[in-house]
N, C-alpha and C positions, 0 to 999 in steps of 0.2 A: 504494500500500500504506500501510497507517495504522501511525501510528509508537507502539509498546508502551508504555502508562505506567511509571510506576516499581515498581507491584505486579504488572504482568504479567510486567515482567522479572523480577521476581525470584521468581514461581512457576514461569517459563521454568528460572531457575536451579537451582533446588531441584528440579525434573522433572529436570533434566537431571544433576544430582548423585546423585541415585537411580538415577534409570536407569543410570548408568557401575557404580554399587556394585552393582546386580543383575547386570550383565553381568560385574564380576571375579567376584562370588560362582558364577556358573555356569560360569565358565571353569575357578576352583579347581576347583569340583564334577568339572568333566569331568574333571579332569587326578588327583582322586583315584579314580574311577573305573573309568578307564586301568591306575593303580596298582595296584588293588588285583586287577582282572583279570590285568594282565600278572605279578602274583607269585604269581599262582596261588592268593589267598584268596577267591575267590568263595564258595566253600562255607563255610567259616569266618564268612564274614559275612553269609551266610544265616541261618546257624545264630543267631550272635550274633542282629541282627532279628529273631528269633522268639522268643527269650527274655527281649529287652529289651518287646517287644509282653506277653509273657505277663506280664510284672514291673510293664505299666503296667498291666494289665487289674485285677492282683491289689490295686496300690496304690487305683484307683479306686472298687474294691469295698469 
């Protein structure tokens, strides 16, 4: 096996420091998710979603 120069290693590291930060980011995600199911606001933040969606549409135009 060929031994990584010093630039490889360290886009090795920089991949590997991203990837760890997308994986907290989706863990948080899931775990708000959960949240926001298990308290019973799914509809509430449906609602919210489609208003924030309507608010960007308005701002765009």
């Amino acid at each position: 096996m060929n031994e990584m120069t010093e630039y490889e290693k360290f886009l090795w590291e920089e991949l590997s420091a991203a990837n760890d930060m997308l994986l907290r980011n989706a863990f948080l995600l899931d775990d708000y998710i959960d949240y926001i199911n298990a308290a019973g606001l799914r509809e509430e933040f449906e609602a919210f979603r489609k208003v924030k969606a309507q608010q960007e549409a308005n701002t765009s135009n």
